[in-house]
NUDODO-891293 format. One record per residue: x, y, z of N, C-alpha, C, CB in turn; residue in three letters. Coordinates in steps of 0.02 Angstrom, whole numbers, padded with zeros to 5 digits, always signed. Glycine has a CB too. Example, Ala and Ser with C-alpha at 12.3 -4.5 7.8 and 13.67 -1.06 7.14 Angstrom:
BEGIN
+00660-00284+00390+00615-00225+00390+00660-00165+00390+00565-00224+00452ALA
+00642-00112+00354+00684-00053+00357+00645+00002+00394+00704-00030+00286SER
***
This chain:
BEGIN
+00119+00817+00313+00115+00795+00244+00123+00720+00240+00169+00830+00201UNK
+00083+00690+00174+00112+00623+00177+00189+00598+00133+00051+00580+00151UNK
+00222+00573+00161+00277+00540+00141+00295+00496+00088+00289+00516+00180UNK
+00302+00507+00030+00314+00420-00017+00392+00434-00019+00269+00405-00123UNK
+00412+00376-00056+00488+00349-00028+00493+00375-00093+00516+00261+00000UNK
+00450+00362-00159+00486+00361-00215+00418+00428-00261+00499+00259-00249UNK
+00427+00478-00296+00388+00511-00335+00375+00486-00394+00407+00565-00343UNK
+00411+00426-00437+00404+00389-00490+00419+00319-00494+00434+00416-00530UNK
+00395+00284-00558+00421+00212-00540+00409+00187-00598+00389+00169-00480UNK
+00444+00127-00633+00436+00107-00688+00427+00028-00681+00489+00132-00727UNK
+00391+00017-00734+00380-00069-00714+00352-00102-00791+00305-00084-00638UNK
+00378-00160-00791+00346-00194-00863+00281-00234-00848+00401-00253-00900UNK
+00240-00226-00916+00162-00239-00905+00157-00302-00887+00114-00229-00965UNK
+00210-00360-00925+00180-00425-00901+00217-00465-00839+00179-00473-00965UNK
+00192-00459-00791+00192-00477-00721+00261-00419-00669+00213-00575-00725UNK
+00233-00363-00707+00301-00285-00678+00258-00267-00600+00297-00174-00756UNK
+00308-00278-00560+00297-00242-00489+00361-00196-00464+00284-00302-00428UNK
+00340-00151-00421+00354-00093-00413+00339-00098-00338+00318-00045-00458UNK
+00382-00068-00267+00337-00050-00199+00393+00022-00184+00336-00131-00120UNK
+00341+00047-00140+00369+00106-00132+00352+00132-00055+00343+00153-00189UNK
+00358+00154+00003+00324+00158+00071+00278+00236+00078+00390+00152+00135UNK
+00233+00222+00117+00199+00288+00150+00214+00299+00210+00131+00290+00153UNK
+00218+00358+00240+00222+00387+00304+00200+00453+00321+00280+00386+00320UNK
+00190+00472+00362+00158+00543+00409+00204+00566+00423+00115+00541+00475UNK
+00223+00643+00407+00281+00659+00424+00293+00706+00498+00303+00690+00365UNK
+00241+00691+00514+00215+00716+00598+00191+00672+00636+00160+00766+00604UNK
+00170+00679+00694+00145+00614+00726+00054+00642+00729+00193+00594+00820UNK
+00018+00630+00696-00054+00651+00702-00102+00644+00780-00088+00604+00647UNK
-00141+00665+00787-00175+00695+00869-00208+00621+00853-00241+00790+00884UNK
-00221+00591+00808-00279+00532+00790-00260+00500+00749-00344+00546+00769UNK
-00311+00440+00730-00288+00400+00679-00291+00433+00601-00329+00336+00684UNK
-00267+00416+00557-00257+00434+00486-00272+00370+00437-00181+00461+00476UNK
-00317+00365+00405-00328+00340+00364-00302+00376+00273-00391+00330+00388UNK
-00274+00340+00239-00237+00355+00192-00252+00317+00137-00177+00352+00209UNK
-00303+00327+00095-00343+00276+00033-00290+00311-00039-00463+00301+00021UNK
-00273+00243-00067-00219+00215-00106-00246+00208-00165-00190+00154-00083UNK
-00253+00247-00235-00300+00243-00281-00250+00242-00344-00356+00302-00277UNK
-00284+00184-00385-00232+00186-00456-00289+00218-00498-00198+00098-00496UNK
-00263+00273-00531-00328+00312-00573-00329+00287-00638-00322+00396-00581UNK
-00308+00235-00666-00331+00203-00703-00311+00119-00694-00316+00236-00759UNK
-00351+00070-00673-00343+00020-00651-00332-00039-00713-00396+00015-00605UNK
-00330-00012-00777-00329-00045-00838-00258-00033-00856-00382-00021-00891UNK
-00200-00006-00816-00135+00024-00831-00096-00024-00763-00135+00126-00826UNK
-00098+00002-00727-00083-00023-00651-00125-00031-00608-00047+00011-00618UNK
-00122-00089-00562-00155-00078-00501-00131-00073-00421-00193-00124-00505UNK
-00163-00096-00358-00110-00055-00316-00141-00095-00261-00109+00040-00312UNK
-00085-00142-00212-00118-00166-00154-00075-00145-00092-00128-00245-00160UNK
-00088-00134-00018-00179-00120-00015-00182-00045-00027-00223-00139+00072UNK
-00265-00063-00038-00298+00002-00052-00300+00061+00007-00370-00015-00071UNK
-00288+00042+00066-00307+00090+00119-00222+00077+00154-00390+00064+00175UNK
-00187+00138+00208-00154+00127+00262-00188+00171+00294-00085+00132+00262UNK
-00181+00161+00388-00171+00184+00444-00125+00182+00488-00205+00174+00465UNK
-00124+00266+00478-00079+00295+00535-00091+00306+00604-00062+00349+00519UNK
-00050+00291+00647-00093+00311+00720-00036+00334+00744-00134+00250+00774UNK
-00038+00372+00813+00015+00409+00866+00070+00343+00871-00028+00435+00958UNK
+00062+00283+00856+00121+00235+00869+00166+00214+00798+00087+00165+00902UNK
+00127+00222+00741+00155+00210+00681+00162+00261+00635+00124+00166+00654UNK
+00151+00330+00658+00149+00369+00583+00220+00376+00564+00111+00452+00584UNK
+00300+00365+00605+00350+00382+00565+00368+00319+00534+00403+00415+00599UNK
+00318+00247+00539+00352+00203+00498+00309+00186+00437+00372+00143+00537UNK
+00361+00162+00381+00335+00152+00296+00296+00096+00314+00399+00132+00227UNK
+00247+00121+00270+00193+00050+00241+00211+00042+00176+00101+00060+00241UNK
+00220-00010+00156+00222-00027+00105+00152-00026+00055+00250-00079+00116UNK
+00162-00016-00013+00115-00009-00079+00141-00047-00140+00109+00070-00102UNK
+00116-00092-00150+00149-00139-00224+00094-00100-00268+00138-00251-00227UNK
+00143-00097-00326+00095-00065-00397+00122-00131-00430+00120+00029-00447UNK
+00067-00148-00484+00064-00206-00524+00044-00173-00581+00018-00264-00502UNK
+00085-00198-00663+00046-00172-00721+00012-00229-00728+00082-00146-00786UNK
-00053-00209-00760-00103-00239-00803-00067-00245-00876-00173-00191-00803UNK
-00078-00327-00877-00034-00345-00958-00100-00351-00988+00027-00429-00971UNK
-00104-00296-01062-00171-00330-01098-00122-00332-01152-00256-00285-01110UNK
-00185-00338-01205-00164-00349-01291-00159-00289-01337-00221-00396-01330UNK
-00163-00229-01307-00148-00149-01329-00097-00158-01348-00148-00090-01282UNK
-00073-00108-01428-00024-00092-01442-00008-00025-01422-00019-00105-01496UNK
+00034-00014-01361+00016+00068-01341+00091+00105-01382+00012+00086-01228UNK
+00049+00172-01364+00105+00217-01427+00184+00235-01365+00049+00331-01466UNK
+00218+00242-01411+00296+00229-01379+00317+00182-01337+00318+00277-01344UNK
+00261+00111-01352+00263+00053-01291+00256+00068-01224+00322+00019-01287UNK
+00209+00135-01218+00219+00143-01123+00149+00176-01130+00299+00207-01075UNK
+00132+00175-01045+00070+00211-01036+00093+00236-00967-00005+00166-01040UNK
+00061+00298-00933+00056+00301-00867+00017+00323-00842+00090+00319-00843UNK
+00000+00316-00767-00054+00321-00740-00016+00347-00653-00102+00243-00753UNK
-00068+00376-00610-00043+00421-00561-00072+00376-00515-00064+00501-00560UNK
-00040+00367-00448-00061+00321-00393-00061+00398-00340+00005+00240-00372UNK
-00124+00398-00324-00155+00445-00290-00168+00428-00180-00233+00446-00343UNK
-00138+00472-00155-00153+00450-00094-00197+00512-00061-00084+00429-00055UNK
-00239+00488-00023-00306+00544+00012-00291+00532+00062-00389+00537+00005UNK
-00273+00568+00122-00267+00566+00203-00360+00580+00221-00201+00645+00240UNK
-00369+00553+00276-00437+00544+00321-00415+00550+00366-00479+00489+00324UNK
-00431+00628+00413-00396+00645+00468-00344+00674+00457-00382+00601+00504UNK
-00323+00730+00518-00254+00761+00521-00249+00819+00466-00195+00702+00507UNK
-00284+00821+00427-00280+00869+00369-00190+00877+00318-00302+00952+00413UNK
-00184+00810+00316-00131+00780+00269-00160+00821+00210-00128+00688+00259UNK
-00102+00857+00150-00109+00867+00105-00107+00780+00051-00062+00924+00102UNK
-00135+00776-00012-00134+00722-00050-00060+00724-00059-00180+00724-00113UNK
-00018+00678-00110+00022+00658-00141+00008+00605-00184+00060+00650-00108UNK
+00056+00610-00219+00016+00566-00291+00135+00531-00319-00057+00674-00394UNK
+00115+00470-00341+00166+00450-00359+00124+00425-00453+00201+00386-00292UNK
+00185+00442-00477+00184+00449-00556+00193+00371-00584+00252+00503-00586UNK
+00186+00312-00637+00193+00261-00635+00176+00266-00721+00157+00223-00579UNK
+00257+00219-00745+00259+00224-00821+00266+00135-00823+00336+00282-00861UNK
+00225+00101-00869+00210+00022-00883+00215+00022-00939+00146-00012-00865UNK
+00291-00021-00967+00329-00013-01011+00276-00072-01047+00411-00020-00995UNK
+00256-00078-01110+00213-00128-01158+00252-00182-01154+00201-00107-01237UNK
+00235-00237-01146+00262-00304-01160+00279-00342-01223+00226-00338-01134UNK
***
């Protein structure tokens, strides 16, 4: 399975960061590619977009910064959230997904 350090995270829109780590919770036969997706990129965004795991690194964290996007929306209860989605390539990793609330500025 893949590993995140944290299942949620909160951050303010104008200049709010957030990091949280990935890991393999096995050591994979091959490399693992692990694509890092903010499903709505007008809420948060997310660098980098890709990690790899290999037989030498899968028990250590990579790091993932989430950033809110500050616009001029008045959003309802001052918050929005959006799901930071991870896809394993290779190894047959199930997904995991970390939850992300961007408090209005």
């Amino acid at each position: 399975a893949l590993v995140v350090s944290k299942r949620t995270l909160s951050l303010g829109e104008a200049d709010g960061t957030a990091t949280y780590t990935v890991q393999l919770n096995g050591e994979p036969s091959g490399e693992v590619e692990v694509t890092v997706t903010s499903r709505d990129t007008l809420i948060a965004t997310v660098n980098p977009a890709s990690l790899t795991f290999t037989r030498e690194n899968w028990n250590s964290g990579q790091e993932v910064t989430v950033t809110g996007v500050d616009d001029d929306l008045d959003n309802p209860d001052d918050q929005r959230t959006v799901n930071i989605s991870h896809t394993a390539t290779g190894g047959g990793y199930p997904a995991a997904t970390v939850s992300v609330t961007v408090t209005d500025d």
